[in-house]
C-alpha positions in Angstrom: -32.3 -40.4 -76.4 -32.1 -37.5 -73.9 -32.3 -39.8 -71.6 -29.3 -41.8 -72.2 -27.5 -38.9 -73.0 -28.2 -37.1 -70.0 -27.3 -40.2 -68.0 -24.0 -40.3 -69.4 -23.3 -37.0 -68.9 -24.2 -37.4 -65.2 -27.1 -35.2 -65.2 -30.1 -37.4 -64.9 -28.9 -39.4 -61.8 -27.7 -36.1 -60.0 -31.1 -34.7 -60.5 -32.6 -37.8 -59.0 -30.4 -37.7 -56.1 -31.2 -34.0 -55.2 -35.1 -34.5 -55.8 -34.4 -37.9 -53.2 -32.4 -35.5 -50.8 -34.8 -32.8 -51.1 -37.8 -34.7 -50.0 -35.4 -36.4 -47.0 -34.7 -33.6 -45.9 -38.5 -31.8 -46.2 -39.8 -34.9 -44.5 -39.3 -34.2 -40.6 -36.4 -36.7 -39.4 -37.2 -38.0 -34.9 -36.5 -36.3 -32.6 -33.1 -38.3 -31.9 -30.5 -36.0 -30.3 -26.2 -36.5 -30.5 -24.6 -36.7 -27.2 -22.9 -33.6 -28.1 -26.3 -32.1 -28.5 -27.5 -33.4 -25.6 -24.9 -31.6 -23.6 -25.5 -28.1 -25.1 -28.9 -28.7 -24.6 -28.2 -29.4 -20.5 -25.5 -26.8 -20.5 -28.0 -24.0 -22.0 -30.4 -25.3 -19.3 -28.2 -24.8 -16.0 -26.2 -21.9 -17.2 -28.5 -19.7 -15.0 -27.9 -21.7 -12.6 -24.5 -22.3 -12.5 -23.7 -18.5 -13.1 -25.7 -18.0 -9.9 -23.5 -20.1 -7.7 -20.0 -18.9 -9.0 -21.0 -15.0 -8.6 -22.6 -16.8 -5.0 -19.1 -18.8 -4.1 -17.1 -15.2 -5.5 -19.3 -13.2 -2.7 -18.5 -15.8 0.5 -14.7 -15.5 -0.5 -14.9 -11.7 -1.1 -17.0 -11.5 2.3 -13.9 -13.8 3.9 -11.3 -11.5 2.4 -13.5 -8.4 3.8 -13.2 -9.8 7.2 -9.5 -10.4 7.0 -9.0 -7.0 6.1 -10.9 -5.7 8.7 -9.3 -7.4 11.9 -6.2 -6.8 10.3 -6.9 -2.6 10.4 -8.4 -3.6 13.8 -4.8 -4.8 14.3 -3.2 -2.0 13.2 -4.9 0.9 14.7 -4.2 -0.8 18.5 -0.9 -1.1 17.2 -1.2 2.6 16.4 -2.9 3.7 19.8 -0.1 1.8 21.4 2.5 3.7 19.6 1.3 7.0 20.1 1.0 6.1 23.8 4.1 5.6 23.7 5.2 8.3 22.3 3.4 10.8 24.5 5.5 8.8 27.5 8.7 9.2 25.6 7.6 12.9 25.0 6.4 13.7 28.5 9.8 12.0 30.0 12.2 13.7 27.4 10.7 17.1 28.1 11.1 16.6 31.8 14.5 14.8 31.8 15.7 17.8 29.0 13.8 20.5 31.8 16.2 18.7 34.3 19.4 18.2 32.6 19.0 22.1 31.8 18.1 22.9 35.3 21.8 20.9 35.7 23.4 23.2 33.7 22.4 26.2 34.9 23.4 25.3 38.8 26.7 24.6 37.2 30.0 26.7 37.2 30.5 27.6 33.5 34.0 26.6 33.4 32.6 23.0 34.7 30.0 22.8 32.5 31.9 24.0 29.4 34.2 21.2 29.6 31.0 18.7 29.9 29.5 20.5 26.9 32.6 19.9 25.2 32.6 16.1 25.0 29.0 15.2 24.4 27.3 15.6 21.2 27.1 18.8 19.6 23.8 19.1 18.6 22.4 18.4 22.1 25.1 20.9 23.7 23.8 23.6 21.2 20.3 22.8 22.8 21.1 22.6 26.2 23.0 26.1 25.7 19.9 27.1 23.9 18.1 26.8 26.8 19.9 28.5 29.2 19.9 32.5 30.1 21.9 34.4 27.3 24.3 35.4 30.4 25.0 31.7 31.3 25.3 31.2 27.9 27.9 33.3 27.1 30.1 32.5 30.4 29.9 28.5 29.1 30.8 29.6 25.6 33.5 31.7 26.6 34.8 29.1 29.0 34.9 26.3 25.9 37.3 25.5 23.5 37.5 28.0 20.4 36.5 25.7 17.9 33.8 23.7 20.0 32.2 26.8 20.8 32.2 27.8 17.1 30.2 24.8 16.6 27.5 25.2 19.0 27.0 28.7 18.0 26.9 27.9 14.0 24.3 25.2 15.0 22.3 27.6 17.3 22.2 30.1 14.5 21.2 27.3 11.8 18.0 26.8 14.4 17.4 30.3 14.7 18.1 30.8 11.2 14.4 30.0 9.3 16.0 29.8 5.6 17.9 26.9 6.4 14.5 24.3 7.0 13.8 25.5 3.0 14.8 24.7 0.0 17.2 26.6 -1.7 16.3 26.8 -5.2 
């Protein structure tokens, strides 16, 4: 009687099954693999491997970038020794052309080369003046126009003047 009642409440049958389960799953099943096992199983195996050749591919492009870089600052640094080449011509010709144009100036009658002073650009009048003897100087000055020579002094004394390169505050 506790048999048919335990079949009609479902236990008797449940028991069977998880004794028939039990003993499947304790009895060892063969060795029959899922694709999707199968390719864990190859990906686990080359993983070494394949890590090995990306860190190998990521060195030949770094290497390639490396090189790139390196003719590029071999570029560059002609292009810098070509510039500063340059720039010690420019430097070597401005110093004798400004020697000259000075020289010019003080051969000059001051009247004459007030009135030149007059028309070119303030700045480089104010250095030529610079330049010359304070008593050629002062004859050109006198000889210029009020407010011209105003301007040449102001800038003269702004060059002198060491305050004026800083910052005010």
């Amino acid at each position: 009687m506790a048999l048919v009642m335990g079949l009609c409440l479902g236990i008797g049958p449940m028991t069977a099954m998880s004794a028939e389960e039990n003993q499947e799953k304790s009895t060892p099943k063969p060795a029959v693999k899922t694709a999707r096992e199968e390719i864990r199983a190859f990906c686990a195996n080359i993983a070494d491997a394949a890590r090995d050749q990306r860190y190998a591919l990521q060195r030949t492009e770094l290497e390639k970038l490396q090189t790139q870089v390196d003719e590029r600052i071999a570029v560059l640094e002609k292009r810098k020794a070509e510039y500063e080449d340059w720039m010690k011509k420019r430097d070597a010709f401005s110093k004798q052309a400004e020697a000259g144009l000075v020289d010019i100036y003080k051969k000059m009658a001051p009247d004459a080369a007030a009135q030149q002073l007059e028309l070119i650009d303030p700045n480089l009048a104010s250095a030529i003046v610079m330049k010359l003897s304070p008593a050629k100087s002062s004859l050109i000055l006198t000889e210029m126009e009020a407010k011209k020579a105003a301007l040449v002094a102001s800038i003269i004394s702004a060059a002198g003047n060491r305050s004026t390169s800083r910052d005010p505050s």
